[in-house]
VEXGUKOL-972620 format. One record per residue (C-alpha): x, y negated, z; residue in three letters. Coordinates in steps of 0.001 Angstrom, whole numbers. Layout:
N
<pt><u>X</u><v>Y</v><w>Z</w><nunu>ALA</nunu></pt>
...
This chain:
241
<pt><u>-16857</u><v>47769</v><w>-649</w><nunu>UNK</nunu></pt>
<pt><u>-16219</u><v>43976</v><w>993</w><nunu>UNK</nunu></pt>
<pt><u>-14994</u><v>41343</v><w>-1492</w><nunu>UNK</nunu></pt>
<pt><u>-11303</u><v>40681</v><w>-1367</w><nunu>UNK</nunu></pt>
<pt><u>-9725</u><v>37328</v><w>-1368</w><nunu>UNK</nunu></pt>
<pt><u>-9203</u><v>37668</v><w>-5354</w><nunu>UNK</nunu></pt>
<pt><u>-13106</u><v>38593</v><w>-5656</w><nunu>UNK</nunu></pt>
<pt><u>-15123</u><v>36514</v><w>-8149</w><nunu>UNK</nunu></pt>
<pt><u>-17516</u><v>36493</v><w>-5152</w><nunu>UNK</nunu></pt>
<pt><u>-15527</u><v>35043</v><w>-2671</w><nunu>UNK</nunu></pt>
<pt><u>-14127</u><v>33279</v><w>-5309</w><nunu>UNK</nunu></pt>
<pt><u>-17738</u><v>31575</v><w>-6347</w><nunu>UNK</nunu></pt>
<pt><u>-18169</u><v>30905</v><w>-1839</w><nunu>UNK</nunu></pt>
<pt><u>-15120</u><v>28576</v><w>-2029</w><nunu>UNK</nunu></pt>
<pt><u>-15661</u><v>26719</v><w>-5236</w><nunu>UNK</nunu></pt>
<pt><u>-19790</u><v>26171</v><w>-3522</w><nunu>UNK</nunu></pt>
<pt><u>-17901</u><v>25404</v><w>315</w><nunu>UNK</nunu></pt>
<pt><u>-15623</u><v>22652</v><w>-2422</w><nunu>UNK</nunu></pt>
<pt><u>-18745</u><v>21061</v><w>-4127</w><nunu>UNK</nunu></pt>
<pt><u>-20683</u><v>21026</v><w>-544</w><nunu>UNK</nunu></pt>
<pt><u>-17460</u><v>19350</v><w>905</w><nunu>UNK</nunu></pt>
<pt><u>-16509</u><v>16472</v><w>-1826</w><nunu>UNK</nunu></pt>
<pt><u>-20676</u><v>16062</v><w>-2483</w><nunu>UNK</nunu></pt>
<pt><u>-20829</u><v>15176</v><w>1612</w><nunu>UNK</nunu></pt>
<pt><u>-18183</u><v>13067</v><w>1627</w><nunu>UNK</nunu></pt>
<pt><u>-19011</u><v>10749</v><w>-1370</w><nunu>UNK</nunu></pt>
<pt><u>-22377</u><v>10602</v><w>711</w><nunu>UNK</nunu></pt>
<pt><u>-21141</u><v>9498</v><w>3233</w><nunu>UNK</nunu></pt>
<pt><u>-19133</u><v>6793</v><w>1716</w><nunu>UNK</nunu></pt>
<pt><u>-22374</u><v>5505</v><w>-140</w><nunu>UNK</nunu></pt>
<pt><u>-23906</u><v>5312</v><w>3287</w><nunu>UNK</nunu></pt>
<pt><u>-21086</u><v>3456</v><w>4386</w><nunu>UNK</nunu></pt>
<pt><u>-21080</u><v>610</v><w>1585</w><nunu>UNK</nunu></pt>
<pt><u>-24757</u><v>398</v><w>2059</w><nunu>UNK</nunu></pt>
<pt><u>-25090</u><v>-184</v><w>5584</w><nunu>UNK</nunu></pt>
<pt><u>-21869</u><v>-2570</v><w>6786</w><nunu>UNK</nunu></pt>
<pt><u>-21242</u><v>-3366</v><w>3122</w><nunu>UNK</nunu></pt>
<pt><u>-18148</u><v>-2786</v><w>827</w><nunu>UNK</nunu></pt>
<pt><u>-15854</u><v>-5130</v><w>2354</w><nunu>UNK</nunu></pt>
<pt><u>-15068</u><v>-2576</v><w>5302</w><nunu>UNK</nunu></pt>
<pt><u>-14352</u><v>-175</v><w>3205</w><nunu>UNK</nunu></pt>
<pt><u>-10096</u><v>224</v><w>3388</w><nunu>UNK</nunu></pt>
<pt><u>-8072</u><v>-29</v><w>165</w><nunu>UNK</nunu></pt>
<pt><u>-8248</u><v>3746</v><w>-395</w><nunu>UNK</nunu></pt>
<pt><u>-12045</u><v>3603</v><w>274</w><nunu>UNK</nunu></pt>
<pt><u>-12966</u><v>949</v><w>-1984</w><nunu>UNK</nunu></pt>
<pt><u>-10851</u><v>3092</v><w>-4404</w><nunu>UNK</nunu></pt>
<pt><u>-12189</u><v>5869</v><w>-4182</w><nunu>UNK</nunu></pt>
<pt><u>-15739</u><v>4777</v><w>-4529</w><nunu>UNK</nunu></pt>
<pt><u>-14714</u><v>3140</v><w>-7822</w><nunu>UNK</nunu></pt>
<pt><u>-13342</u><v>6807</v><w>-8920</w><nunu>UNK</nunu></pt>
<pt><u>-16275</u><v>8381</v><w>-7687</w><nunu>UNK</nunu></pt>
<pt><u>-18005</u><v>6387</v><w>-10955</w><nunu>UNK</nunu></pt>
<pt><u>-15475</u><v>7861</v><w>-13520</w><nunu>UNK</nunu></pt>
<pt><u>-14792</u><v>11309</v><w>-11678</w><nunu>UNK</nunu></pt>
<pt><u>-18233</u><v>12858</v><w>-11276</w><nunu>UNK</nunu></pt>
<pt><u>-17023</u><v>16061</v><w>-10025</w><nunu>UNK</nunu></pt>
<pt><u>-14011</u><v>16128</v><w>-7981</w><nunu>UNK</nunu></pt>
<pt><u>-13035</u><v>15365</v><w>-4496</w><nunu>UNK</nunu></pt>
<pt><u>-10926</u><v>11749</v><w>-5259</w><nunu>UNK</nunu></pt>
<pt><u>-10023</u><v>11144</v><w>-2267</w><nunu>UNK</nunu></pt>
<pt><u>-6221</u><v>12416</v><w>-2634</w><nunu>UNK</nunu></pt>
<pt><u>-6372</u><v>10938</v><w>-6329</w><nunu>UNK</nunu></pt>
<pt><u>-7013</u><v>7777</v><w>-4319</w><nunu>UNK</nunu></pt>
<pt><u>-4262</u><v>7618</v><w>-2203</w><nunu>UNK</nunu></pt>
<pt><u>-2037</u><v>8729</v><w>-4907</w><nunu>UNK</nunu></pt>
<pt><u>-2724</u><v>6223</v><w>-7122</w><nunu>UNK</nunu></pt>
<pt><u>-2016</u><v>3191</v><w>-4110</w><nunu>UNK</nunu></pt>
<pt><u>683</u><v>4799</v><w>-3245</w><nunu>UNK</nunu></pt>
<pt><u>2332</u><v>5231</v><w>-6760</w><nunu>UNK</nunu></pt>
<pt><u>1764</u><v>1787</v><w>-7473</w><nunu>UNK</nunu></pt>
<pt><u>1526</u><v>-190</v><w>-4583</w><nunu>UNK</nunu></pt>
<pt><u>-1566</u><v>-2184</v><w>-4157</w><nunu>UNK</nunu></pt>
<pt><u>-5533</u><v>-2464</v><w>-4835</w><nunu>UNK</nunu></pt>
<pt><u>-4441</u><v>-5278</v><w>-7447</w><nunu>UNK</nunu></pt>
<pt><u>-1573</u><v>-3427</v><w>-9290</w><nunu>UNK</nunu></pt>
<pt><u>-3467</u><v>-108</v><w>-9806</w><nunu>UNK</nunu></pt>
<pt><u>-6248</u><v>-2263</v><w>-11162</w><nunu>UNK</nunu></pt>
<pt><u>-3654</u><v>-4187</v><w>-13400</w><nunu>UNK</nunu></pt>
<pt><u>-1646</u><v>-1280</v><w>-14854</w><nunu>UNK</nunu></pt>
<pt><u>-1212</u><v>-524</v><w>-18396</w><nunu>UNK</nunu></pt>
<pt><u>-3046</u><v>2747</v><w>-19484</w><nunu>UNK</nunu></pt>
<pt><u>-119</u><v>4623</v><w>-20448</w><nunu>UNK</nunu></pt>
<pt><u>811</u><v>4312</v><w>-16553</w><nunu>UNK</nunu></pt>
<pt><u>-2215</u><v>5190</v><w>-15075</w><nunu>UNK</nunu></pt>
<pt><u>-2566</u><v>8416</v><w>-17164</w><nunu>UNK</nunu></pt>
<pt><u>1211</u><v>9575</v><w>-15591</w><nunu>UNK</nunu></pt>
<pt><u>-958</u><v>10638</v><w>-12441</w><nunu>UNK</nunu></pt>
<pt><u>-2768</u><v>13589</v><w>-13093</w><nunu>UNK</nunu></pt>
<pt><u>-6678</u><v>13604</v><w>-13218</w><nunu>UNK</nunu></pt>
<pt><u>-6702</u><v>9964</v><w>-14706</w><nunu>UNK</nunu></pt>
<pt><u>-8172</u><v>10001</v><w>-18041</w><nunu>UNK</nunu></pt>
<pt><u>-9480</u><v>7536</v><w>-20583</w><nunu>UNK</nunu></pt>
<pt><u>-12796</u><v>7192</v><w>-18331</w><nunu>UNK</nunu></pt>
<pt><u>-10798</u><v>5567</v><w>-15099</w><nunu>UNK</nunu></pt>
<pt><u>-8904</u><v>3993</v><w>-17306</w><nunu>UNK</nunu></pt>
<pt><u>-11619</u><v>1783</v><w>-18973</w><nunu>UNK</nunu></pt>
<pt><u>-13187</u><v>1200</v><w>-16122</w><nunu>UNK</nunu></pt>
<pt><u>-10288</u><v>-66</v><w>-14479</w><nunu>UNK</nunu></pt>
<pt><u>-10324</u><v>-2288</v><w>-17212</w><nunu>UNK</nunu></pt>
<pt><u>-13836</u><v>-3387</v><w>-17153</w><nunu>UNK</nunu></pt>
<pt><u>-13304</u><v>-4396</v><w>-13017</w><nunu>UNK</nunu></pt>
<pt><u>-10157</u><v>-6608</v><w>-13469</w><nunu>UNK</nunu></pt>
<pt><u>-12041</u><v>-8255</v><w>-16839</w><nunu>UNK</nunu></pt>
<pt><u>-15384</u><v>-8934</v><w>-14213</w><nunu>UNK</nunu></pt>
<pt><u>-13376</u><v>-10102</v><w>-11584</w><nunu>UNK</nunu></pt>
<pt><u>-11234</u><v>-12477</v><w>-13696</w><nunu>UNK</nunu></pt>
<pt><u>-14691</u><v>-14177</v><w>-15621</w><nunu>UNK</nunu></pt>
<pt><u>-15861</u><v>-14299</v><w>-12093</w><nunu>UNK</nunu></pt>
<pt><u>-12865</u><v>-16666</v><w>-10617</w><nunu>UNK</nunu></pt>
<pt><u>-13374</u><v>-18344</v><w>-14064</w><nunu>UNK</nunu></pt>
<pt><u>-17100</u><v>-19098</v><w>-13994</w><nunu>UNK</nunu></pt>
<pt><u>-16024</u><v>-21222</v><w>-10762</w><nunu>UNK</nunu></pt>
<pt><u>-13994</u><v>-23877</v><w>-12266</w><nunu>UNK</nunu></pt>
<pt><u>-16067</u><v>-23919</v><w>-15597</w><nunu>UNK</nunu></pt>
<pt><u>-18374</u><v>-26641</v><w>-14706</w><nunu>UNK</nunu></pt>
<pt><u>-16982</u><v>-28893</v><w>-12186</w><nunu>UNK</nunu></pt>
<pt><u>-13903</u><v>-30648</v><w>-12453</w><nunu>UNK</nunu></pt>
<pt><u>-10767</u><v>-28363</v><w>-11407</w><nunu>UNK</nunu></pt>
<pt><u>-9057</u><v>-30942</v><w>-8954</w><nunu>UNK</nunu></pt>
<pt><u>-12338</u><v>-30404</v><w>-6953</w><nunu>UNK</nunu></pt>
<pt><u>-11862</u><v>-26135</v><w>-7055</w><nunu>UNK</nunu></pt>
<pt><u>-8356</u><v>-26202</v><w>-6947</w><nunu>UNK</nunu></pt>
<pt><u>-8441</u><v>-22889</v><w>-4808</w><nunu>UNK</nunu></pt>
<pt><u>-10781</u><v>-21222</v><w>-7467</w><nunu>UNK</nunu></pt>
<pt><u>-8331</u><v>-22480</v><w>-9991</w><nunu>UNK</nunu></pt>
<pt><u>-5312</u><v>-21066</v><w>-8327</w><nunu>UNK</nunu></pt>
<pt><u>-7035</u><v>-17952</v><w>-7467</w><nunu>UNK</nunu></pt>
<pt><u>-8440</u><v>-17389</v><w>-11477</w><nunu>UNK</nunu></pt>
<pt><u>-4812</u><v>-17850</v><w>-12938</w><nunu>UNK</nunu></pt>
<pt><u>-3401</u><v>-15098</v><w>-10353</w><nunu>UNK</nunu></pt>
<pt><u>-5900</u><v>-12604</v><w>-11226</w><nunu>UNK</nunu></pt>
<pt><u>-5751</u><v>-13480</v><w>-14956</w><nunu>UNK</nunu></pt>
<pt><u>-1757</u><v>-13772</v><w>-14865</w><nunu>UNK</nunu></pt>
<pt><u>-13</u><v>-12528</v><w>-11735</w><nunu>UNK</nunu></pt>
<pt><u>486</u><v>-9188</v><w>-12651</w><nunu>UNK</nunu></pt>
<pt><u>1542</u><v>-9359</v><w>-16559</w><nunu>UNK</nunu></pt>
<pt><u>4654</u><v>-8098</v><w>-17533</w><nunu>UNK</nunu></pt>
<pt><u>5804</u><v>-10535</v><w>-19511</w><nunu>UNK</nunu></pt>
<pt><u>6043</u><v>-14466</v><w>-19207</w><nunu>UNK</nunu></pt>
<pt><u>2942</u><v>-16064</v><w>-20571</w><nunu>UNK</nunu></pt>
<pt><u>1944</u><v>-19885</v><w>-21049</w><nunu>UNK</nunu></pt>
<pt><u>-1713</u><v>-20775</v><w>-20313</w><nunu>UNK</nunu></pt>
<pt><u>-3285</u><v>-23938</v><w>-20838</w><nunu>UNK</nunu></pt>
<pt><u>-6166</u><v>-25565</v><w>-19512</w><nunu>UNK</nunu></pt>
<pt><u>-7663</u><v>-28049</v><w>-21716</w><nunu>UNK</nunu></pt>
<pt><u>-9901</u><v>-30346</v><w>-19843</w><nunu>UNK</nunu></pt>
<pt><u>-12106</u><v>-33750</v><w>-20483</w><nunu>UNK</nunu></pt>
<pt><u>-12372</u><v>-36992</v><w>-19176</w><nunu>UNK</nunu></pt>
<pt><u>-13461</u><v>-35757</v><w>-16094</w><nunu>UNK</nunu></pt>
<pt><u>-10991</u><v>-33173</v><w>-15910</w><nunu>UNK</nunu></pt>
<pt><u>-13810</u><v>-30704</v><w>-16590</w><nunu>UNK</nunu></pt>
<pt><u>-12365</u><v>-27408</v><w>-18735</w><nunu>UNK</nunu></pt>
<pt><u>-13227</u><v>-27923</v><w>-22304</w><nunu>UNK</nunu></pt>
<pt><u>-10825</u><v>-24631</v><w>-23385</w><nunu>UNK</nunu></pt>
<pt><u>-8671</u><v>-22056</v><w>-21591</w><nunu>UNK</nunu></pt>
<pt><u>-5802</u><v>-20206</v><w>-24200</w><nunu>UNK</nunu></pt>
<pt><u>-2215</u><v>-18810</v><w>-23809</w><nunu>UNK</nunu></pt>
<pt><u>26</u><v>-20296</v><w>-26302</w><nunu>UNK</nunu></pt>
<pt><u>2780</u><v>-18632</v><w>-25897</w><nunu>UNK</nunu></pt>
<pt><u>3966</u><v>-15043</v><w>-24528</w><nunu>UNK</nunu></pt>
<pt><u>7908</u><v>-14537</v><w>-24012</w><nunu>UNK</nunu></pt>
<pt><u>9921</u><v>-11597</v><w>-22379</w><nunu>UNK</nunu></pt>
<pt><u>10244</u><v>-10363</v><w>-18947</w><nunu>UNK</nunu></pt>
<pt><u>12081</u><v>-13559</v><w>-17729</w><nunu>UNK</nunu></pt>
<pt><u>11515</u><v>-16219</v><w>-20269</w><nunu>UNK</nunu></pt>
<pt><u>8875</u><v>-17842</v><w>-22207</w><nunu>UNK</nunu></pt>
<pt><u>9355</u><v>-20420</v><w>-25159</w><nunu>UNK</nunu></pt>
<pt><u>7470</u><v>-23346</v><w>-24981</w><nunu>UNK</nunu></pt>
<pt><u>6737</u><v>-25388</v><w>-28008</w><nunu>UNK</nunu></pt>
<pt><u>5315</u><v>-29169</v><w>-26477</w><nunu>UNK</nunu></pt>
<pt><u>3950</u><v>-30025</v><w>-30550</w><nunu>UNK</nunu></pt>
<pt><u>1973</u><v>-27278</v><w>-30625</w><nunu>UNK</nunu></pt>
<pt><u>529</u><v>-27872</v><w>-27269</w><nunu>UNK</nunu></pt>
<pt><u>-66</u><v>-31988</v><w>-28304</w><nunu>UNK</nunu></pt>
<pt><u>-1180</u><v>-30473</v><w>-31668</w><nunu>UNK</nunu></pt>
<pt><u>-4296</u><v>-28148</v><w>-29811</w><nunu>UNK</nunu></pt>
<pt><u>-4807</u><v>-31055</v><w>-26977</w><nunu>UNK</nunu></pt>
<pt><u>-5829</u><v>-33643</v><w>-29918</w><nunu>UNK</nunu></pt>
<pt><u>-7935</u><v>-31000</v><w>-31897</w><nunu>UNK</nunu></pt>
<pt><u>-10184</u><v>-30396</v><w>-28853</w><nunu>UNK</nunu></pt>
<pt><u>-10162</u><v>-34106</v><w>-27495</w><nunu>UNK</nunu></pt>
<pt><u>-8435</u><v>-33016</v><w>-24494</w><nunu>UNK</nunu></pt>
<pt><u>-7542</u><v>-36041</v><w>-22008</w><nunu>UNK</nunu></pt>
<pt><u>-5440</u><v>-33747</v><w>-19517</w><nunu>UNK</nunu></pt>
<pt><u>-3858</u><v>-30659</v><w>-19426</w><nunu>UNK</nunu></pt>
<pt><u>-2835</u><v>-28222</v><w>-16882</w><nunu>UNK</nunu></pt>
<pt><u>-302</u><v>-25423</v><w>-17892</w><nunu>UNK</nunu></pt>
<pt><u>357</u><v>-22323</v><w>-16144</w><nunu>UNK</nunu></pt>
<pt><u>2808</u><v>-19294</v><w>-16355</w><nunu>UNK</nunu></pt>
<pt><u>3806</u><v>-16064</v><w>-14599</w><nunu>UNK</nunu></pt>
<pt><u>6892</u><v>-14766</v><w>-13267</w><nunu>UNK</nunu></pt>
<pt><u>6512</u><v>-11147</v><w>-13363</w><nunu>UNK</nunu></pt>
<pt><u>9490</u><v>-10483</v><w>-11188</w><nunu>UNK</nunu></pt>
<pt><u>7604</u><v>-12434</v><w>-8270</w><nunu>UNK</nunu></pt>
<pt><u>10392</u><v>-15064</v><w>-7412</w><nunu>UNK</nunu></pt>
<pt><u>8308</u><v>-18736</v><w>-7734</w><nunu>UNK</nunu></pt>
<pt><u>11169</u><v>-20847</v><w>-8129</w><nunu>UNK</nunu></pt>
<pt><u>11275</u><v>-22817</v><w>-11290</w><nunu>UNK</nunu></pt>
<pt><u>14532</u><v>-22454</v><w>-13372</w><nunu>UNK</nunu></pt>
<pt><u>16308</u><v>-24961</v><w>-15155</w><nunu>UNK</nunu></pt>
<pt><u>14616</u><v>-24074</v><w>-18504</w><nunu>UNK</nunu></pt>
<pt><u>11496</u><v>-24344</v><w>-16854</w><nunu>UNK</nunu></pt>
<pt><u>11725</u><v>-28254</v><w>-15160</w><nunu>UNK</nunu></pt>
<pt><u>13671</u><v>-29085</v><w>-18308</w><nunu>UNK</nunu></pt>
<pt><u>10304</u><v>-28004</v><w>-20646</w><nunu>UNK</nunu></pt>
<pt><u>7679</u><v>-29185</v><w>-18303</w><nunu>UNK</nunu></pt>
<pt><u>9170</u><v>-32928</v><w>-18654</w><nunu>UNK</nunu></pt>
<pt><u>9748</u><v>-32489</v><w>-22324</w><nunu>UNK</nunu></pt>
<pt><u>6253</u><v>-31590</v><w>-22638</w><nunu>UNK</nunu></pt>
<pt><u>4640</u><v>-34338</v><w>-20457</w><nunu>UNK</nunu></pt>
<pt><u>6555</u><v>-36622</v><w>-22244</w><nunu>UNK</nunu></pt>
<pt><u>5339</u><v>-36014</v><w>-25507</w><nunu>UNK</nunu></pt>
<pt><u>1679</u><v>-35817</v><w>-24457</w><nunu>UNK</nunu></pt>
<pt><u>2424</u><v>-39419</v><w>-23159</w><nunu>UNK</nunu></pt>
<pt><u>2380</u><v>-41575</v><w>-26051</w><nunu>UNK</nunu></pt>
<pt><u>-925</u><v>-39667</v><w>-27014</w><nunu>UNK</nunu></pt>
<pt><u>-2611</u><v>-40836</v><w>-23368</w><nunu>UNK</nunu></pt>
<pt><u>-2846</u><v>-37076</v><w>-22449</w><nunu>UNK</nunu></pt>
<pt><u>-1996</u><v>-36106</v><w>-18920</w><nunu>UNK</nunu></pt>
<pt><u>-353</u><v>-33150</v><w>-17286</w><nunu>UNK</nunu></pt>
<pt><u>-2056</u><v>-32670</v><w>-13961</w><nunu>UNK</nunu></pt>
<pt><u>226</u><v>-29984</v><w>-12628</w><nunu>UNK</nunu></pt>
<pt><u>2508</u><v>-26922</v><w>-14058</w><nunu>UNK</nunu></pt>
<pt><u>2006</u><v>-23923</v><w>-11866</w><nunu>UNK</nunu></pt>
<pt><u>4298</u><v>-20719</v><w>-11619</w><nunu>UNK</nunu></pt>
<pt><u>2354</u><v>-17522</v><w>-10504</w><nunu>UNK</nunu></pt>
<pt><u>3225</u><v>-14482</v><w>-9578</w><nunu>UNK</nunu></pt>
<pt><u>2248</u><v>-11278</v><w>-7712</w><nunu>UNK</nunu></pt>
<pt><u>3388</u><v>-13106</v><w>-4028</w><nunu>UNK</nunu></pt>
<pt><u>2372</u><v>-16822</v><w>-4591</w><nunu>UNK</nunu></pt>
<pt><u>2147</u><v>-19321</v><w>-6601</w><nunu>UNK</nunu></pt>
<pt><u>4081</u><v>-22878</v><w>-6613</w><nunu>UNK</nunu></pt>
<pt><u>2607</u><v>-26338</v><w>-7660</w><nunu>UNK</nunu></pt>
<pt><u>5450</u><v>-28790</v><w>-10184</w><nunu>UNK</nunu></pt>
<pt><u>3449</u><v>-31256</v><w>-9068</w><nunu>UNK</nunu></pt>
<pt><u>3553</u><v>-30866</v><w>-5018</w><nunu>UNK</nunu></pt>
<pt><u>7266</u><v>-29625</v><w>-5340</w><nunu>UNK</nunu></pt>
<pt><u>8243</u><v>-33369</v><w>-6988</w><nunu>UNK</nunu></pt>
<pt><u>8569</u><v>-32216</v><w>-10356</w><nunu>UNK</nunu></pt>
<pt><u>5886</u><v>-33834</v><w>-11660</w><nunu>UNK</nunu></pt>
């Protein structure tokens, strides 16, 4: 008698027609980094291929697409929390950590560019390592850059974390951490996780308290920058500073 649709034999032709498929594809997409190089590769590509590392046996292609389109962007997949990522079905702790390992790469990457010159001179490195470190937290952070004589970065820490809108500041602990590592200037940073770059009131209010009290101990604030997810705004070239 011929196999029937529900036949473990036709059954075992679909799942080997499956493998042949998804095993030709991701092929063909290794062929495709390799010869014109990963940065043609479209958003859902270069996702993909980065599945195809934690997903050994499974067309990811859909899983792909799903995941840009559930959260937006390249960047914000890459920045979600795990408990979001593992809402989509087929994500498990394996993408998850590797997610984690890319963004961590990529953010001591931007960093390793502004470690040993001075940051006025890699101001675009600068700007880009605080977005990818920052932009697209949840909460309010404040990061400060502790740098030398030669405005070289001696330290890099976030002092404070806040709520969804707000972050408290506190400008004697900041002096406090400044003297301890013989800081001569300081740059401080913070994200706005709703994306608007406008400083509030709170914020130009604490970003003169604070330069004021590093004054009397000859410690400079080069700049206070707002980052988010769309932009980022200088105090400094905005007249705040």
């Amino acid at each position: 008698a011929r196999p029937t649709k529900s036949s473990p034999q036709t059954g075992e032709a679909n799942d080997s027609a499956a493998e042949a498929h998804y095993l030709g594809h991701r092929e063909r997409l290794r062929q495709k980094i390799l010869q014109f190089g990963a940065e043609t590769l479209q958003d859902y590509e270069l996702l993909e291929a980065i599945l195809m590392a934690a997903i050994p046996r499974r067309d990811v292609k859909p899983l792909a697409k799903e995941i840009l389109q559930t959260f937006g962007s390249l960047s914000a997949a890459l920045n979600a929390k795990p408990e979001e990522l593992t809402r989509i079905a087929g994500i498990k702790d394996s993408t998850v950590s590797l997610f984690a390992l890319i963004r961590e790469a990529s953010v001591r990457m931007l960093k390793n560019q502004i470690v040993d010159a001075p940051v006025i001179n890699s101001w675009n490195s600068l700007v880009a390592y605080c977005r990818a470190s920052m932009s697209q937290k949840k909460i309010e952070a404040l990061r400060v850059l502790f740098l030398d004589s030669q405005c070289r970065l001696i330290k890099d820490e976030i002092m404070q974390t806040g709520t969804i809108n707000q972050t408290v500041v506190y400008p004697r602990e900041v002096a406090r951490r400044s003297m301890e590592l013989g800081a001569m200037s300081i740059i401080i940073v913070h994200n706005h996780p709703a994306g608007d770059l406008r400083p509030s009131k709170a914020d130009i209010a604490m970003t003169q308290t604070l330069r004021d009290a590093l004054k009397p101990l000859n410690i400079t604030m080069v700049d206070h920058l707002i980052v988010s997810k769309t932009g980022f705004m200088s105090f400094k070239d905005c007249g705040y500073l």
